[in-house]
Structure formats: C-alpha cells, structure tokens
C-alpha positions in Angstrom: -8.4 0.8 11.4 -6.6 -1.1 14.0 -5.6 0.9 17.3 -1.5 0.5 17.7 -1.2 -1.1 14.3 2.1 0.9 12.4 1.4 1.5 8.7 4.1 -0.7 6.5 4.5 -1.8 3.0 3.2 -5.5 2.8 5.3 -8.1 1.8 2.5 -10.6 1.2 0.0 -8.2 -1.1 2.6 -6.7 -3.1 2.3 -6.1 -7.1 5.1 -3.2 -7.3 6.1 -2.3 -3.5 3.8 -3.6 -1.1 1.7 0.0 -0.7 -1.9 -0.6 -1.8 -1.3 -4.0 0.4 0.3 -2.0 3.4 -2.8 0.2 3.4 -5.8 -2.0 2.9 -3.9 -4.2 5.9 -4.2 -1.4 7.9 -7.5 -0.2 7.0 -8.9 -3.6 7.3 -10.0 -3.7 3.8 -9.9 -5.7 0.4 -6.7 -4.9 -1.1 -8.8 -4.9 -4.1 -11.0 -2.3 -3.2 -7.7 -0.4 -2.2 -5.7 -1.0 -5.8 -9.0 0.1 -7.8 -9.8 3.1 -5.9 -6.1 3.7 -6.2 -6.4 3.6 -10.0 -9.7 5.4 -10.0 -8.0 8.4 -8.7 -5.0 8.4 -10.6 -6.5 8.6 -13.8 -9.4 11.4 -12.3 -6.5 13.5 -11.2 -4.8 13.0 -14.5 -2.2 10.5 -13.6 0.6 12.1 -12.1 -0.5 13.0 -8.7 -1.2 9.8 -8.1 2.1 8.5 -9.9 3.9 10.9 -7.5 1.3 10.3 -4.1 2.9 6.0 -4.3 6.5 6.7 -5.0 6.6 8.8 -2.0 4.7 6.4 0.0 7.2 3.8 -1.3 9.8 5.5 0.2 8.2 6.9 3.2 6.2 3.8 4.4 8.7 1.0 5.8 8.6 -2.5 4.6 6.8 -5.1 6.8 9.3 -7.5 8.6 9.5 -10.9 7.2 7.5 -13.6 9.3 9.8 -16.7 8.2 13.5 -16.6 8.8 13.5 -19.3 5.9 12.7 -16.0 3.3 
C-alpha cells in the first residue's frame, strides 16, 4: 500500500464501476488477483454480502479524476 495514496474508483480498470480496479491500484496488486478473490468471496458468503460489500463501495469510494482533458 502506498503511504498518502487516497482510495478511488479507477477509471482505467473498470468492468462495472472502477472498485476492484480502485483497490488493487491502491494495494499495488493485479487487478486480477483483486476481481477473483472478489468473486471467491461472494459466492463463499452466499452472494449477497458481497453483492451488498461493492454497491456501497460504489457509492462510498470517489471516482478517480480523469488524466486527459480530451476525455
């Protein structure tokens, strides 16, 4: 984890809202590794928690400013 880094959505790793990709660029990691161990613990806590745990983050976690004015 990066020291001062804030915790966004990412606009560049996105499938649905940019979480997974917010998290695994401020963890540093794959963003792979982040979607399946996502996935992995939805469906071991029976979908739903996890279902509920990204559409709060989606709404909690702010969206990463855009790099290019051109966007």
């Amino acid at each position: 984890m990066a020291e001062g880094r804030k915790l966004m959505r990412s606009r560049n790793q996105r499938m649905i809202a940019g979480v997974c990709g917010g998290l695994a660029e401020w963890l540093g990691w794959d963003v792979t590794i982040v979607r399946v161990s996502y996935v992995v613990v939805s469906v071991l806590s029976a979908g739903f928690p996890g279902t509920l745990a990204y559409i709060i983050l989606w709404f909690l976690m702010p969206e990463a400013p855009r790099t290019r004015p051109d966007l």
